[in-house]
PyMOL Python script that loads the backbone (N, CA, C, O; Angstrom):
from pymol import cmd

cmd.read_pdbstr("""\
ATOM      1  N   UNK A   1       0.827  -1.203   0.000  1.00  0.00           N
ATOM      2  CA  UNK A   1       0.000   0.000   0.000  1.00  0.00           C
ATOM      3  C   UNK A   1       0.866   1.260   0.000  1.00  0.00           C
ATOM      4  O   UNK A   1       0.583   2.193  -0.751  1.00  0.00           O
ATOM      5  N   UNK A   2       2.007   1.312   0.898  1.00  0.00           N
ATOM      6  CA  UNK A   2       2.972   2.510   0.885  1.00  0.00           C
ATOM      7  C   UNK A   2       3.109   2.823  -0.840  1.00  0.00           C
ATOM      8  O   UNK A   2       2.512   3.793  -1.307  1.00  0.00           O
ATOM      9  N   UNK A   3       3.955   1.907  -1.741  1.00  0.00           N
ATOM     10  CA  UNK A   3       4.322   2.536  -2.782  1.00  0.00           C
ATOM     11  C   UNK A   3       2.861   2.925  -3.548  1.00  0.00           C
ATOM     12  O   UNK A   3       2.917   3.926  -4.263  1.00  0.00           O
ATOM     13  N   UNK A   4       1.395   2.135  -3.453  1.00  0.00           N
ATOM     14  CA  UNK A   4       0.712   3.120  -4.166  1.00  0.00           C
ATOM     15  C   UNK A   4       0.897   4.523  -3.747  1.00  0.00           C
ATOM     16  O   UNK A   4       1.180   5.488  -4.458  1.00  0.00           O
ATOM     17  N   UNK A   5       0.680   4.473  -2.414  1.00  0.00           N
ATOM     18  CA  UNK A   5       0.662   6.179  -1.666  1.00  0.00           C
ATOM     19  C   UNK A   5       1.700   6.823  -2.791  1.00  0.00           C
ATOM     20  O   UNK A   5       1.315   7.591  -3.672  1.00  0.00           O
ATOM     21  N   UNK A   6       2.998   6.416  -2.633  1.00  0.00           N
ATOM     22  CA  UNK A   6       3.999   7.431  -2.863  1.00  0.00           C
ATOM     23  C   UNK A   6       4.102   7.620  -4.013  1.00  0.00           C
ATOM     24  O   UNK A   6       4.729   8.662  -4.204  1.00  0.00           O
ATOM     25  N   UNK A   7       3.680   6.940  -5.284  1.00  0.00           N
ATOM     26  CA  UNK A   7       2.925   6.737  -6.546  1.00  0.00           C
ATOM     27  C   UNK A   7       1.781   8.099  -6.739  1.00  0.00           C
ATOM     28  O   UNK A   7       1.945   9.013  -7.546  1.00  0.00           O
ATOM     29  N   UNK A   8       0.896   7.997  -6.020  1.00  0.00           N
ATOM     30  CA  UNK A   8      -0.093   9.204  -6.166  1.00  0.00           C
ATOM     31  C   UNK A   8       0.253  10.379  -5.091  1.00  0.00           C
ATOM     32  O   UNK A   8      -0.595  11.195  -4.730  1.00  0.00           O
ATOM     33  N   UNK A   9       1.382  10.370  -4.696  1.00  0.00           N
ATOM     34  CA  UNK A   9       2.075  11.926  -4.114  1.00  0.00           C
ATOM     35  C   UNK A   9       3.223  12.445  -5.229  1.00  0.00           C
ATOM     36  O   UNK A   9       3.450  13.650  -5.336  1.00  0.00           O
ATOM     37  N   UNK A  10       3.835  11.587  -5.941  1.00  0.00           N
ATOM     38  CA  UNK A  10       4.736  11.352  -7.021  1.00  0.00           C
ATOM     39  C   UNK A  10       3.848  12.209  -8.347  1.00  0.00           C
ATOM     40  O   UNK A  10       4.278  12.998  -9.189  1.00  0.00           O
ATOM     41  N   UNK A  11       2.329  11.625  -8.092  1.00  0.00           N
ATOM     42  CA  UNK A  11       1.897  11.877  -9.347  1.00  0.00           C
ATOM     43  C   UNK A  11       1.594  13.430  -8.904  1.00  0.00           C
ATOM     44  O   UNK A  11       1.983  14.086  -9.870  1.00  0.00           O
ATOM     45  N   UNK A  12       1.089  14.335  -7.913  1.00  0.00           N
ATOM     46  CA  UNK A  12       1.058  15.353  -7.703  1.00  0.00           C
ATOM     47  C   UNK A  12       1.820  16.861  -7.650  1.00  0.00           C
ATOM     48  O   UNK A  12       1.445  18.031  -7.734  1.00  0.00           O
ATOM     49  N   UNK A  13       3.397  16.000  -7.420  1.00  0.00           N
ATOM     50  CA  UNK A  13       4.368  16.721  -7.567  1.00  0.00           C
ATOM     51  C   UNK A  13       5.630  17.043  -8.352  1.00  0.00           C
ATOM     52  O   UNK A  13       6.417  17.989  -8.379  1.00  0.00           O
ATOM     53  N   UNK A  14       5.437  15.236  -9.324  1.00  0.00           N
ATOM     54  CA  UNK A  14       6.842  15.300  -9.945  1.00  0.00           C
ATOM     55  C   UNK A  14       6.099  14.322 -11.130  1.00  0.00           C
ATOM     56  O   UNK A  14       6.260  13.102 -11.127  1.00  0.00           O
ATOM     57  N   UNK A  15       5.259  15.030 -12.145  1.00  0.00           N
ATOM     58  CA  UNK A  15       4.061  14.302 -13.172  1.00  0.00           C
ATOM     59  C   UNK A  15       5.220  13.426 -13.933  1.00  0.00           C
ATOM     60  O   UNK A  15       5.162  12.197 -13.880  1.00  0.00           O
ATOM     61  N   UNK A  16       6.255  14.075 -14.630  1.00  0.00           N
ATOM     62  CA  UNK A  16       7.178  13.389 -15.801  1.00  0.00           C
ATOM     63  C   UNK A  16       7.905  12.042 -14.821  1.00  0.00           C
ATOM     64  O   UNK A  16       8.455  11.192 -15.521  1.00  0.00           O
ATOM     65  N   UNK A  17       7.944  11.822 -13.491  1.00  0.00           N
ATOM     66  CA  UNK A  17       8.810  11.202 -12.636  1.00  0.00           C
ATOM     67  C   UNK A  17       7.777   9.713 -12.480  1.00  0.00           C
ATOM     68  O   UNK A  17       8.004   8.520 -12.681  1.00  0.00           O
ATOM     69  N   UNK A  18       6.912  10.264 -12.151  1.00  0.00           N
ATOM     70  CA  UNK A  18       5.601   9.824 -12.138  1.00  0.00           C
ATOM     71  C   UNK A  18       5.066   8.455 -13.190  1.00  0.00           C
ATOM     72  O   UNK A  18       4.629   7.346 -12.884  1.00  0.00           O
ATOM     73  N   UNK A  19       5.292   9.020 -14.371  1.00  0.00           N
ATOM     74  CA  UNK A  19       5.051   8.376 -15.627  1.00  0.00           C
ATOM     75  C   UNK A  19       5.739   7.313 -15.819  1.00  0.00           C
ATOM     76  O   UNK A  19       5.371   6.177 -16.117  1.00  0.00           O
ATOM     77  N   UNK A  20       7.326   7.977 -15.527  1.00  0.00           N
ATOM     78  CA  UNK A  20       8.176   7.272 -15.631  1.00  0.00           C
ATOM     79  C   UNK A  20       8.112   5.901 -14.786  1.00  0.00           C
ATOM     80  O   UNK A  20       8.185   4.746 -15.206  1.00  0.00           O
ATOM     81  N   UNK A  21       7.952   6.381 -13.451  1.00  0.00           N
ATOM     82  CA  UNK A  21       8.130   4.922 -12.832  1.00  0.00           C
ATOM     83  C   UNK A  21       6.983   4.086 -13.054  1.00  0.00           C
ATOM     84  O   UNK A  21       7.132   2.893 -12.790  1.00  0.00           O
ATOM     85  N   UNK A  22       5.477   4.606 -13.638  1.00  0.00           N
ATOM     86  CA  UNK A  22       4.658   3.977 -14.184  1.00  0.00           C
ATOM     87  C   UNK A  22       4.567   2.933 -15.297  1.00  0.00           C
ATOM     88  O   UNK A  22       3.877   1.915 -15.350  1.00  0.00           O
ATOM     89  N   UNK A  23       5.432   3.442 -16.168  1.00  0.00           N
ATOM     90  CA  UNK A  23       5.484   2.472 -17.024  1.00  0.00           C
ATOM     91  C   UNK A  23       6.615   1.554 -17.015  1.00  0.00           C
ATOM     92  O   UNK A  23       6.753   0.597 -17.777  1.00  0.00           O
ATOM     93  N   UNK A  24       7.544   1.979 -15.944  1.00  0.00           N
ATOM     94  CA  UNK A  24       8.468   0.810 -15.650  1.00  0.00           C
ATOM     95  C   UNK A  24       7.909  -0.022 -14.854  1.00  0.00           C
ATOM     96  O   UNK A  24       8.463  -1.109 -15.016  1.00  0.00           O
ATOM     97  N   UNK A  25       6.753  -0.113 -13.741  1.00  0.00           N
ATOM     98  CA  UNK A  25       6.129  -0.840 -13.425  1.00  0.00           C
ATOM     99  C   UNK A  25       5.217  -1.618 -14.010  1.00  0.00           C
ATOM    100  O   UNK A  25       4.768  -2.673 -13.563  1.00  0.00           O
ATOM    101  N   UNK A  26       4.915  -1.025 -15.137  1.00  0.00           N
ATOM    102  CA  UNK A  26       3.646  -1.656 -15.995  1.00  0.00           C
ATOM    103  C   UNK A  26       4.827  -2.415 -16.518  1.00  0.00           C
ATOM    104  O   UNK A  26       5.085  -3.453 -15.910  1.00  0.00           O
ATOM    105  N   UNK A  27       5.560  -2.105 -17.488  1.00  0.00           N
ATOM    106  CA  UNK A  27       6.955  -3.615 -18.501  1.00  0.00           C
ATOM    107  C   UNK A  27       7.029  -4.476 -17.180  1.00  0.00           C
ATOM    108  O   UNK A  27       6.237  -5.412 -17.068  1.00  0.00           O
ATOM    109  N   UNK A  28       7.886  -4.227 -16.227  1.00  0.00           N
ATOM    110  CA  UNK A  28       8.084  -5.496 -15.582  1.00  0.00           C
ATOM    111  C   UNK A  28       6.656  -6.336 -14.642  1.00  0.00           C
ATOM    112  O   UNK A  28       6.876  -7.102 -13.704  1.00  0.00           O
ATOM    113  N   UNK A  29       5.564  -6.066 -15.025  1.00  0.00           N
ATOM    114  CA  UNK A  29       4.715  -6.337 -14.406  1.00  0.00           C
ATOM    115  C   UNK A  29       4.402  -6.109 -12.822  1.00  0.00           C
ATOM    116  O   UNK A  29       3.923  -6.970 -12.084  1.00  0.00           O
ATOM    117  N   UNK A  30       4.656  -5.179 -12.556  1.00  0.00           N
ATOM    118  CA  UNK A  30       4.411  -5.045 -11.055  1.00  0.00           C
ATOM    119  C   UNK A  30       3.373  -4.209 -10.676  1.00  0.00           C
ATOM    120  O   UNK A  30       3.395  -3.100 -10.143  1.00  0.00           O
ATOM    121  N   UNK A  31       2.157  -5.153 -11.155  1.00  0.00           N
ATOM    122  CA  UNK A  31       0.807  -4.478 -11.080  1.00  0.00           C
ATOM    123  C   UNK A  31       0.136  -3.967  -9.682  1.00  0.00           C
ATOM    124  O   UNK A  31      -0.845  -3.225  -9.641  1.00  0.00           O
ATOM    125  N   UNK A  32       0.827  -4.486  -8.536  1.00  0.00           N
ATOM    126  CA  UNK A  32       0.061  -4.236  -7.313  1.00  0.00           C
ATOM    127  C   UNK A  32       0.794  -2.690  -6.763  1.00  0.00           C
ATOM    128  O   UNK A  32       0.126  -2.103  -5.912  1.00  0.00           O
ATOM    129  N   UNK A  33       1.836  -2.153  -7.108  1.00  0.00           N
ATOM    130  CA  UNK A  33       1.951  -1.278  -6.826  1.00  0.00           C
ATOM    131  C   UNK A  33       1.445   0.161  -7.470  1.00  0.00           C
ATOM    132  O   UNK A  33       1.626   1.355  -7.228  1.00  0.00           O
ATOM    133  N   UNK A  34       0.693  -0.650  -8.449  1.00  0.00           N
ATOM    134  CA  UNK A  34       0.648   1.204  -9.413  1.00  0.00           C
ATOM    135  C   UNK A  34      -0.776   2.065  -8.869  1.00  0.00           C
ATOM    136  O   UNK A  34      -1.712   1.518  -8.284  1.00  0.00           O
ATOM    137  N   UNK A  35      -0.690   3.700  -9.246  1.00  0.00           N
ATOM    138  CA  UNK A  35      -1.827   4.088  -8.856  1.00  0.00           C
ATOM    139  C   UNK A  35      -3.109   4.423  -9.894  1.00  0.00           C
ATOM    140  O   UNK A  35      -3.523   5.321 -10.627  1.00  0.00           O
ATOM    141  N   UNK A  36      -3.363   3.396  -9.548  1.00  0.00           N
ATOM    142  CA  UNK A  36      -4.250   3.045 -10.363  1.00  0.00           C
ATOM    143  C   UNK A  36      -5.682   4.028 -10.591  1.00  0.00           C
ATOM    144  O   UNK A  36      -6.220   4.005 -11.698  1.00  0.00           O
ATOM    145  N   UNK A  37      -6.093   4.638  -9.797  1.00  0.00           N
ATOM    146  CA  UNK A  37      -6.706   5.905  -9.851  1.00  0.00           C
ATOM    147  C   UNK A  37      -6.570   7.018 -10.718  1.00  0.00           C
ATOM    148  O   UNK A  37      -7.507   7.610 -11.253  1.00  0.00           O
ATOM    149  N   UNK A  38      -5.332   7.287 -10.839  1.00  0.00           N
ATOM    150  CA  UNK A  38      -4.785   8.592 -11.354  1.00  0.00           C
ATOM    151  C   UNK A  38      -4.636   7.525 -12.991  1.00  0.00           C
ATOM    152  O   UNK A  38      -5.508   7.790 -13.818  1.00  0.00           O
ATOM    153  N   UNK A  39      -3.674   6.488 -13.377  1.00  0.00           N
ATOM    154  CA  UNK A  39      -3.523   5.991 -14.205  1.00  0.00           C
ATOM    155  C   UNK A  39      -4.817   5.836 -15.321  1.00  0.00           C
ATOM    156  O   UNK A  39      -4.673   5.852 -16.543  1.00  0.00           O
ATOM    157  N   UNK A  40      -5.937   5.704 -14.694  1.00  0.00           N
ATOM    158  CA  UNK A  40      -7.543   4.853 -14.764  1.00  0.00           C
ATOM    159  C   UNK A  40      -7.270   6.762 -16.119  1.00  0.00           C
ATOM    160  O   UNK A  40      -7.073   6.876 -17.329  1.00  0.00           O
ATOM    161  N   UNK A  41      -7.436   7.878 -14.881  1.00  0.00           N
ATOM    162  CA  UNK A  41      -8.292   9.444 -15.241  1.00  0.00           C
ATOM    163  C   UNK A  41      -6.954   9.440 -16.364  1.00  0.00           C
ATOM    164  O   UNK A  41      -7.293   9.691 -17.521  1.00  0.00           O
ATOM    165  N   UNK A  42      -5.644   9.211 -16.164  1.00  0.00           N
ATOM    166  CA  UNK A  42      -4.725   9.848 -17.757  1.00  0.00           C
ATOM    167  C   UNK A  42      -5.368   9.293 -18.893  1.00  0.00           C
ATOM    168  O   UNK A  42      -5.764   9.977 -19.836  1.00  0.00           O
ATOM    169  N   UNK A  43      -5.483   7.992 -18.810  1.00  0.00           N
ATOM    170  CA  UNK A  43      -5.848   7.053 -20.291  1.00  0.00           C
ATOM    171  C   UNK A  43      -7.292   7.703 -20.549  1.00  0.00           C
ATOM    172  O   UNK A  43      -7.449   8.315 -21.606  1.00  0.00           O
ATOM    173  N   UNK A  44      -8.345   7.602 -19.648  1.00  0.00           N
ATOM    174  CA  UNK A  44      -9.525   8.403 -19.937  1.00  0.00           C
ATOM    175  C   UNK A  44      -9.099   9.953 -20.671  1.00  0.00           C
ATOM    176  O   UNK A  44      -9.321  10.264 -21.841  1.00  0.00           O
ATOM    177  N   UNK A  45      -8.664  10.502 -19.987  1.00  0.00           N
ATOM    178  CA  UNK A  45      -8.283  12.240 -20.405  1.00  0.00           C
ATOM    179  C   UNK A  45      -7.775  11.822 -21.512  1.00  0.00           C
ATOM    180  O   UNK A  45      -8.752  11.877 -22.260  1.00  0.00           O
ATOM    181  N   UNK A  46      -6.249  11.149 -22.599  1.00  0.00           N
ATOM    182  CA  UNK A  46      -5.763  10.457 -23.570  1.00  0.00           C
ATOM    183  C   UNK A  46      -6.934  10.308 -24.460  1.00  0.00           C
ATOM    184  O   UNK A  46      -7.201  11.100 -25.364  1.00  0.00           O
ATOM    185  N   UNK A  47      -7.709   9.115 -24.122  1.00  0.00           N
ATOM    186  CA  UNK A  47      -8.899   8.722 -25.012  1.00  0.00           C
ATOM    187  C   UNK A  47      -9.749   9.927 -25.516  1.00  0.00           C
ATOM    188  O   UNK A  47      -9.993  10.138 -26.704  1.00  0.00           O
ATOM    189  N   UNK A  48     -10.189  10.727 -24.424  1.00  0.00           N
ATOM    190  CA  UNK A  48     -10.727  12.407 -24.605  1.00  0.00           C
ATOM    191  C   UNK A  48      -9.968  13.249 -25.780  1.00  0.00           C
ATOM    192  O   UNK A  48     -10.653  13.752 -26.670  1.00  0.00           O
ATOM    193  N   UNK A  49      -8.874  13.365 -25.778  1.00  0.00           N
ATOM    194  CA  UNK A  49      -7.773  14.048 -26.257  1.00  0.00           C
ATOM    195  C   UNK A  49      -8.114  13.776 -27.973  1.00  0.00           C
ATOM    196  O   UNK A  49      -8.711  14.502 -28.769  1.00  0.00           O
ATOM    197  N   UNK A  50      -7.517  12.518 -28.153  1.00  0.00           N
ATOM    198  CA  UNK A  50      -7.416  11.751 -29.499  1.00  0.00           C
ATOM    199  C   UNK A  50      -9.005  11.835 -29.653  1.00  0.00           C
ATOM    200  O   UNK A  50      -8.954  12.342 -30.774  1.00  0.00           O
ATOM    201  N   UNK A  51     -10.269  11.742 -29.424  1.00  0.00           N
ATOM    202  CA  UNK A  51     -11.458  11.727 -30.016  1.00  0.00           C
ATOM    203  C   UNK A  51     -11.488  13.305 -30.189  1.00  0.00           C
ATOM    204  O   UNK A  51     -12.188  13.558 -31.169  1.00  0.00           O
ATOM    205  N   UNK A  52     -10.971  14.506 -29.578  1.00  0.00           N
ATOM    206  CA  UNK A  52     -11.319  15.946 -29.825  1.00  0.00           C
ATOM    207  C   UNK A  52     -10.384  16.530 -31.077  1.00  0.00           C
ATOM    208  O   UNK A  52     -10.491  17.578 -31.714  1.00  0.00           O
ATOM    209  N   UNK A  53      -9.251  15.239 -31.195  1.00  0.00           N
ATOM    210  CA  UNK A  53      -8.695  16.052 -32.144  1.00  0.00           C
ATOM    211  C   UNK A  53      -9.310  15.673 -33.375  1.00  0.00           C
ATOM    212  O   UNK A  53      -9.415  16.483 -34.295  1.00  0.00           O
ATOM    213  N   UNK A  54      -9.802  14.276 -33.473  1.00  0.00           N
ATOM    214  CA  UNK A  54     -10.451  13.780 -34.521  1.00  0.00           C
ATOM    215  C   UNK A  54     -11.550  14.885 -34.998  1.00  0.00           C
ATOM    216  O   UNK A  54     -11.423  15.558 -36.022  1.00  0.00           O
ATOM    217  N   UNK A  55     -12.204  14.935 -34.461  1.00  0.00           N
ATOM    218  CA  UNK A  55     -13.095  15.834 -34.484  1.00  0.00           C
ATOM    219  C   UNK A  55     -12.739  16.779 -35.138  1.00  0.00           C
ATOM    220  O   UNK A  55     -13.334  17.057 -36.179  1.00  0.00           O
ATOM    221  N   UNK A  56     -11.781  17.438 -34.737  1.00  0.00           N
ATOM    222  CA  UNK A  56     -11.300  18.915 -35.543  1.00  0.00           C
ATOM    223  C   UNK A  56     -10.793  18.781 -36.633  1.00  0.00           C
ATOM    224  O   UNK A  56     -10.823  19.621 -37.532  1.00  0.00           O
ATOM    225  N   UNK A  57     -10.145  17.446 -36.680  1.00  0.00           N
ATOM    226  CA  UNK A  57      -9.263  17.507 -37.775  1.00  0.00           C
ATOM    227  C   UNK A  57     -10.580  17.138 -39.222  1.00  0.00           C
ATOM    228  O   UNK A  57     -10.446  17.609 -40.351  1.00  0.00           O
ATOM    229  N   UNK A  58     -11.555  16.384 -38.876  1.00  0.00           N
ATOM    230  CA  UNK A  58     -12.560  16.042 -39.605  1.00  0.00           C
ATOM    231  C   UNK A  58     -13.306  17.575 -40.124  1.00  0.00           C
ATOM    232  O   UNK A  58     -13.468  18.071 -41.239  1.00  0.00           O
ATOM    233  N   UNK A  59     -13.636  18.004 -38.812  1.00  0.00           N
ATOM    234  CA  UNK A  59     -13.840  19.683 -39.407  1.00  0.00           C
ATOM    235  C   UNK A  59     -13.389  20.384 -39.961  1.00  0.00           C
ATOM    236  O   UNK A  59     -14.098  21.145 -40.620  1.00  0.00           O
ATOM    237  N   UNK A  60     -12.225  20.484 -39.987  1.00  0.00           N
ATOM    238  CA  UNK A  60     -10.836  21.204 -40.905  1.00  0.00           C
ATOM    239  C   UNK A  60     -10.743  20.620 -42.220  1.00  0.00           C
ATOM    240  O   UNK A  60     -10.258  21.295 -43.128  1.00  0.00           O
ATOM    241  N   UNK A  61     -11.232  19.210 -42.472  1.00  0.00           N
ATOM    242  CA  UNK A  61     -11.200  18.640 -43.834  1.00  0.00           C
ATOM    243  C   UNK A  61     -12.538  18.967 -44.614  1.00  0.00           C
ATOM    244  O   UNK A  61     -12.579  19.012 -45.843  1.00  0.00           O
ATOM    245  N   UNK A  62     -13.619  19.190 -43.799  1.00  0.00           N
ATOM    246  CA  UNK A  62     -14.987  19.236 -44.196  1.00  0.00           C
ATOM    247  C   UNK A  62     -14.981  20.728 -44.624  1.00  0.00           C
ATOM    248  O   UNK A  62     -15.609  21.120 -45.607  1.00  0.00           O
ATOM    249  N   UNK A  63     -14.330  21.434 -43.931  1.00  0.00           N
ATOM    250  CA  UNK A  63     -14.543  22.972 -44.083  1.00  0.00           C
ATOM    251  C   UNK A  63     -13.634  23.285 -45.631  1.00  0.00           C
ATOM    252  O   UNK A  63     -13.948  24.273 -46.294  1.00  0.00           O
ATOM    253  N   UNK A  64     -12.645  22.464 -46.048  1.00  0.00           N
ATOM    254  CA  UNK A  64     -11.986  22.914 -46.669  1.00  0.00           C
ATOM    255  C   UNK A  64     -12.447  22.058 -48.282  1.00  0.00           C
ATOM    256  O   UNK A  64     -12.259  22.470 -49.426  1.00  0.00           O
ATOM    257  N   UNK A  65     -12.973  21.005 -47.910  1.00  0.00           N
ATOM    258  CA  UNK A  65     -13.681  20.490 -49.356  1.00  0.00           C
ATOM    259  C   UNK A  65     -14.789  21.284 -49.386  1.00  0.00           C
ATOM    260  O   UNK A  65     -14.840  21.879 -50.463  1.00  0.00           O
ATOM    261  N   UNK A  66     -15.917  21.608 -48.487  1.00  0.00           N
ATOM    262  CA  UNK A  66     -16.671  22.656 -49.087  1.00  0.00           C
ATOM    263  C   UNK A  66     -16.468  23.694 -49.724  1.00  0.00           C
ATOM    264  O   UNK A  66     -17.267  24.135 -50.551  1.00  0.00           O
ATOM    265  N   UNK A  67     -14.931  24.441 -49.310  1.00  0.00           N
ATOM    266  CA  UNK A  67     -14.778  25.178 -50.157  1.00  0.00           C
ATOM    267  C   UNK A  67     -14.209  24.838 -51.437  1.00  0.00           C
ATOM    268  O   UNK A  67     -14.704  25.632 -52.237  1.00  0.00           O
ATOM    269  N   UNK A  68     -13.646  24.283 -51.864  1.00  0.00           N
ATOM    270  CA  UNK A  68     -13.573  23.430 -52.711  1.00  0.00           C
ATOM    271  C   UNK A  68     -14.115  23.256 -53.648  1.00  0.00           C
ATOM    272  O   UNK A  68     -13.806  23.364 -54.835  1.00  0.00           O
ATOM    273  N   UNK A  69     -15.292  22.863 -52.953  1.00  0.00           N
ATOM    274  CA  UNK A  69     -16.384  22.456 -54.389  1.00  0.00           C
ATOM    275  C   UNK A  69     -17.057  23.451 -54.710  1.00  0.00           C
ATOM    276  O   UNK A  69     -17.631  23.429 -55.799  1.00  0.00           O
ATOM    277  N   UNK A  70     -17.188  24.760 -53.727  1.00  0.00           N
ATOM    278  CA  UNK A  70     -18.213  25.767 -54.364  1.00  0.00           C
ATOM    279  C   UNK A  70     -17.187  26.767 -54.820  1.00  0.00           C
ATOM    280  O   UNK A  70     -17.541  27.789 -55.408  1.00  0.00           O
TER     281      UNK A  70
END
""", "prot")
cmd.dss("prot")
cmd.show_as("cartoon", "prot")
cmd.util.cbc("prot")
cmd.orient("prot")
């Protein structure tokens, strides 16, 4: 339980440090220590991210064949 703690105080104060030891825990499999909370909201926020850019970028293509054609 300590290293989740220090995992989600890690993630509050030192984000790039954070990551880091995250995904060195995720390769060597050392699933019981990660914080899994904060990990859960990045990939959510990520998933958010990549669907808003889609979006724009679809708008930016739509806006520009309309002009286009007229």
């Amino acid at each position: 339980m300590r290293q989740t703690q220090d995992l989600a105080q890690l993630y509050q104060t030192d984000y790039l440090h954070w990551l880091d030891e995250t995904v060195e825990r995720l390769r060597s499999g050392q699933f019981e220590g990660l914080d899994w909370p904060n990990l859960i909201e990045e990939l959510e926020a990520m998933g958010r991210n990549e669907r808003n850019a889609l979006k724009s970028n679809q708008r930016v293509l739509l806006t520009h064949l309309l002009k286009w054609c007229y």
